[in-house]
C-alpha positions in Angstrom: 2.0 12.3 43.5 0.8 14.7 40.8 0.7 14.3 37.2 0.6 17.6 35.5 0.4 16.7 31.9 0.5 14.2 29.1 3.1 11.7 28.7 4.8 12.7 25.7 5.6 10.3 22.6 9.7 10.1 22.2 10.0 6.5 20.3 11.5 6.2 17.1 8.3 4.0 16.1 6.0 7.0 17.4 8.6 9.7 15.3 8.0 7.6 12.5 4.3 6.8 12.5 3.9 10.8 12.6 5.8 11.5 9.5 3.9 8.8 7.6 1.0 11.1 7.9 2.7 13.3 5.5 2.4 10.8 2.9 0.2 13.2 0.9 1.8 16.4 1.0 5.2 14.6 0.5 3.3 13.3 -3.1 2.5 16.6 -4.1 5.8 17.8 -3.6 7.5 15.2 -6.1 4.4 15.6 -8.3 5.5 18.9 -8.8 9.4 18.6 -8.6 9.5 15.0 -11.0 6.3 15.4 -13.0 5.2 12.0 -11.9 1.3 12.2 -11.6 -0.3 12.9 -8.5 -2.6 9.9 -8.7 0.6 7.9 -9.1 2.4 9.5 -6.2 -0.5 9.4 -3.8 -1.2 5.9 -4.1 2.4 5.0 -4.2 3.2 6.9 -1.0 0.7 5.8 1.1 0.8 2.0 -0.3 4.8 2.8 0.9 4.1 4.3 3.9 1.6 1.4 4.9 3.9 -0.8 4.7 6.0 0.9 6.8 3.9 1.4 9.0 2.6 -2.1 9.9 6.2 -2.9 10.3 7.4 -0.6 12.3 4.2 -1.4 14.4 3.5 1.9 16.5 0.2 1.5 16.1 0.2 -1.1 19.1 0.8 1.6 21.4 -2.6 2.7 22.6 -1.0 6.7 23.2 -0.6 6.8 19.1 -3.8 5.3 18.6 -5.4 7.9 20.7 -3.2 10.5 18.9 -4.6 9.4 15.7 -8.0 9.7 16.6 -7.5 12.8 18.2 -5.9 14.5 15.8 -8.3 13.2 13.0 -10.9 15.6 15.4 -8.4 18.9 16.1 -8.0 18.7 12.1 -11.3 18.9 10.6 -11.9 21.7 13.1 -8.4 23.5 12.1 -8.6 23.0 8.2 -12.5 24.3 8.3 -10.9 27.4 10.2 -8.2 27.3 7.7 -10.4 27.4 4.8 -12.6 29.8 6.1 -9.9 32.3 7.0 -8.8 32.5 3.5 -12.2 32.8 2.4 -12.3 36.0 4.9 -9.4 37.3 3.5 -10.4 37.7 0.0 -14.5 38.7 0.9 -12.7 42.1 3.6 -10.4 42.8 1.5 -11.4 42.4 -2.5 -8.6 40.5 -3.7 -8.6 39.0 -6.8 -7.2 35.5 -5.7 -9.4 33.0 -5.5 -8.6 31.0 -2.2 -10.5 27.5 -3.5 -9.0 27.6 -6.9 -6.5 25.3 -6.1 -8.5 22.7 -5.5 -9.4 22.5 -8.5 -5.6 21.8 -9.6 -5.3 19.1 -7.5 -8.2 17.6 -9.1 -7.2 18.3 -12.1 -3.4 16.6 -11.1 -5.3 13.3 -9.7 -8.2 12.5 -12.2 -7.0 14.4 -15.7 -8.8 17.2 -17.3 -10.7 15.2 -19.5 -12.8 14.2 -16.2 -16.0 16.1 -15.4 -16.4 19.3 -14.1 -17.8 17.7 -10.6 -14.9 15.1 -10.4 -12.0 17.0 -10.4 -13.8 19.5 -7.6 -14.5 16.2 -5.7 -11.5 14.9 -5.6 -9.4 18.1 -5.4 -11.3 19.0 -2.3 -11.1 15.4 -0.8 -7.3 15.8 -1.1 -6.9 19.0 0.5 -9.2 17.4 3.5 -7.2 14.4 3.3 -4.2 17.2 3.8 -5.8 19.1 6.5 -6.7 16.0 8.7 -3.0 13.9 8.3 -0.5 17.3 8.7 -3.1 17.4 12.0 -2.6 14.0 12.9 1.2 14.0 12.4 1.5 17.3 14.5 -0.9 15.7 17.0 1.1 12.6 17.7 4.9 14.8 17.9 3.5 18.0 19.7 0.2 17.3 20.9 1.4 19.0 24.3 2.9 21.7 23.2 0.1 24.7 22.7 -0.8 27.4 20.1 2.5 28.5 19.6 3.7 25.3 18.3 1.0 24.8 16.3 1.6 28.0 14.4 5.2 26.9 14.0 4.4 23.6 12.8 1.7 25.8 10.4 4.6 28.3 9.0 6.7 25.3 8.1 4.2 23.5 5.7 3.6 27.4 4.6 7.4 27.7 3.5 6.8 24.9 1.3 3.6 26.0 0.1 5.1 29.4 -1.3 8.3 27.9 -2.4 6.6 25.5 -4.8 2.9 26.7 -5.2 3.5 29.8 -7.3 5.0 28.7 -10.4 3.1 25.1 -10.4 -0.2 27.5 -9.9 0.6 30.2 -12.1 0.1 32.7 -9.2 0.3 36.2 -10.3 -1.0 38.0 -7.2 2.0 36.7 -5.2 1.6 39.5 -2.9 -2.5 38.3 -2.0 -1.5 35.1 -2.3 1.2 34.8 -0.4 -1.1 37.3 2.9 -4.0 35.2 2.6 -1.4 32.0 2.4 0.1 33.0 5.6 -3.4 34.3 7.2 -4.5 30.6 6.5 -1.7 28.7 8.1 -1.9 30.7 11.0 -5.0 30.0 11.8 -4.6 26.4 10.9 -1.8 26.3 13.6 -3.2 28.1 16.5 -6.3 26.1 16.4 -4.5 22.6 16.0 -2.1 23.5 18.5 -4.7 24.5 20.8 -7.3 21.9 20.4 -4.1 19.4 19.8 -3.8 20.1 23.7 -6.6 20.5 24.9 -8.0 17.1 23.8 -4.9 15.2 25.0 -4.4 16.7 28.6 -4.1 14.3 30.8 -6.4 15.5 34.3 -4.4 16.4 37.3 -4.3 13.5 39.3 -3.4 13.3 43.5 -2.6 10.3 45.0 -2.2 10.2 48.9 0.5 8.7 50.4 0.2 6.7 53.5 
């Protein structure tokens, strides 16, 4: 017998435990749809989805745990890609967004702008990490087979939500930039988390003789 591929993850429990790992993103969106602060709906979410998840228990299946830890890995690789697409973007081409400035925002959203300079960048860039390295686990542990193609997919759908709410809560003016290195970005992001996503969770051809 032959086993070609990776058993995939169909479970309610495992469909869950991957859109926990949203938690974050899922805060900024009602931070900027209620108002509620982001500090609030951070901690709230992921004390909620916590919860959740201990009951619901998928973490006792030892494929999700992998998942988890792979996707942690396929992440930090994708979001430095990410990140340093963007940053590629505006050096070629002379655009007058700045790719980075919205981590400052964040930072400004989770510790107040009565904070110092250096704690508002630290934690506005330990958010979008944080981001970067759940959105990769929760694609790991629903798609982890599925290749670049997904991945991109998966990338364009957190990019629909990016433009549809980040322009007016940023004050974007260069929509046009922003939106082409936006896209650029996400790309990227996806191609490498879908590929890596795979790569890391293929299961080895396996032959077993039969008598």
């Amino acid at each position: 017998m032959t086993t070609t591929g990776p058993p995939r993850t169909t479970g309610w429990r495992e469909r869950l435990g991957g859109a926990l790992f949203l938690v974050t993103g899922a805060a900024l969106v009602v931070h900027i749809l209620v108002g509620l602060p982001l500090w609030l709906t951070v901690f709230g979410g992921i004390a909620m989805a916590t919860s959740i998840y201990l009951w619901a228990g998928p973490a006792v299946n030892p494929l999700v745990a992998r998942r988890i830890r792979l996707g942690l890995v396929s992440g930090a690789v994708a979001t430095v890609c990410y990140d340093s697409a963007r940053m590629l973007f505006v050096t070629l081409t002379d655009a007058s967004v700045r790719p980075f400035d919205t981590w400052r925002l964040f930072g400004l959203a989770l510790v107040g702008p009565g904070a110092a300079h250096w704690a508002y960048w630290a934690a506005g860039t330990a958010y979008h990490v944080t981001n970067g390295l759940l959105f990769a686990v929760a694609y790991t542990i629903w798609f982890a087979d599925r290749g670049p193609l997904w991945g991109i997919g998966y990338a364009m759908v957190l990019e629909a939500f990016m433009l549809g709410l980040f322009p007016g809560w940023a004050h974007v003016k260069a929509f046009g930039e922003f939106t082409q290195m936006s896209v650029l970005g996400h790309v990227v992001y996806g191609a490498v988390l879908g590929f890596l996503a795979r790569r890391l969770t293929r299961v080895p051809r396996v032959e077993v003789s039969t008598p």
